[in-house]
C-alpha angles and dihedrals in degrees: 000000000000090000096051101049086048090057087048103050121096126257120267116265109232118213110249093211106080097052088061080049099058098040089060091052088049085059099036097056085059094087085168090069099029098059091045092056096046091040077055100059107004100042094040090048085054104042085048104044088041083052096054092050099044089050090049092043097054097030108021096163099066096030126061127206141307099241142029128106102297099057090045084058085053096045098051098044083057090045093044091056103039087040087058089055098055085050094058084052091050110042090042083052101052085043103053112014085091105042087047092052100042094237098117082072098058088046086056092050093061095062107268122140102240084229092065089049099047082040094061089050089077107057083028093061090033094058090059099040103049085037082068097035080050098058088044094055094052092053093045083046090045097054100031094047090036103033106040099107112176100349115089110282113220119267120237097251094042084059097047091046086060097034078066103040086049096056094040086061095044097049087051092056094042089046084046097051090036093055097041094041082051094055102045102031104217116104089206096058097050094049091044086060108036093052090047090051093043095040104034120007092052102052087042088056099042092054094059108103090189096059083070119191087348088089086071091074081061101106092221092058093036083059093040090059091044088058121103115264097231089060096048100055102168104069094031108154096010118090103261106220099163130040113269090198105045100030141052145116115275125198113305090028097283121138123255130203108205127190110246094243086068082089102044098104088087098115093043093050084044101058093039087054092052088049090054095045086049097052090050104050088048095060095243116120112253124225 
């Protein structure tokens, strides 16, 4: 009777949460990896934003300040690239680290589904990734909204609007490495291919007129369009069908690929430009 009623019972239900525990202290104890992705989107925020402050501190009048609207649209275009990066390292890391050491066959072994294993590798990825993006964004909220002077400060919903957007860009890399990682296994491989598609096909493809309004399935100018207008200036009231920060025609008609910052010293242009205009109209000569 024992027997039987133990044959019929039902399986026990294993709790799904630590295994997402364990998957971020996979990641976690891979301080390698860690410390490059926070050195991505942490580090870069730090070094900018301390440079912006230190040029206006020490030569205010020909640069302009550390925050405002315009220099939230530069920092999170940076942030949006390198951050992408450090999602490609992550999510080929929680995709194929275990696949590459033999250890998902002894998971499976003890009795796990392999779609509950696959499955924690997402919130698991995710945790250490927007933990870092998170840290990032305050520093970008806490320089553009304190530091603005006399530029126009972003508005709340204008932030929340690219806090959104930012993290919308960052979970699709970090799905995309995860699954691919994932499929082939090798955490090399996925990150060799990611980074080519993400650093140089794109650009290269963006910056074919002939391919027309097929560019916009390109994920960098479907997330360019989805962008708030107020962070991406320089199309501001045109339809935006490549990426101003990643793409572009260099001399000799070759395509560049440009940082975003390339395109920081706004506020200091701005604020030259209104001097100039000043001065003229003025009837004084202008220097």
């Amino acid at each position: 009777m024992t027997a039987l009623t133990a044959i019929a019972s039902p399986p026990l239900r294993r709790p799904f949460l630590p295994l997402v525990r364990a998957e971020v202290l996979k990641l976690r104890k891979n301080r390698g990896l860690v410390l490059t992705a926070a050195a991505m989107t942490v580090g870069a925020m730090i070094v900018a934003y301390t440079i912006l402050l230190l040029l206006h501190a020490f030569n205010p009048d020909h640069h302009g300040p550390a925050g405002g609207v315009a220099n939230l649209g530069n920092g999170v275009m940076l942030l949006a690239g390198l951050g992408s990066v450090a999602a490609i390292l992550i999510g080929a890391a929680a995709g194929a680290a275990d696949l590459t050491s033999g250890v998902f066959r002894e998971l499976v072994v003890t009795g796990r589904s392999r779609l509950a294993l696959f499955t924690a590798r997402i919130p698991g990825g995710l945790a250490v990734i927007v933990s870092l993006i998170a840290a990032a964004v305050v520093i970008v909220v806490t320089v553009t909204v304190g530091f603005a002077g006399s530029l126009a400060a972003p508005s709340a919903g204008l932030l929340a609007g690219t806090v959104v957007w930012l993290l919308v860009e960052i979970a699709f890399y970090f799905a995309v490495a995860l699954g691919l990682g994932s499929l082939l296994g090798s955490r090399a491989q996925t990150i060799a291919i990611l980074l080519a598609w993400r650093m140089a096909v794109t650009p290269i493809l963006l910056s074919i007129g002939a391919l027309g309004v097929a560019r916009d399935v390109v994920p960098g100018a479907a997330f360019n369009q989805l962008a708030p207008d107020a962070i991406v200036p320089d199309h501001r009231g045109s339809r935006r069908s490549t990426f101003p920060r990643w793409s572009g025609t260099g001399s000799g008609g070759t395509p560049s690929s440009s940082m975003p910052c390339s395109h920081w010293p706004s506020a200091r242009s701005t604020s030259r430009t209104r001097s100039i205009t000043t001065a003229t109209s003025s009837g004084s000569p202008s220097r």
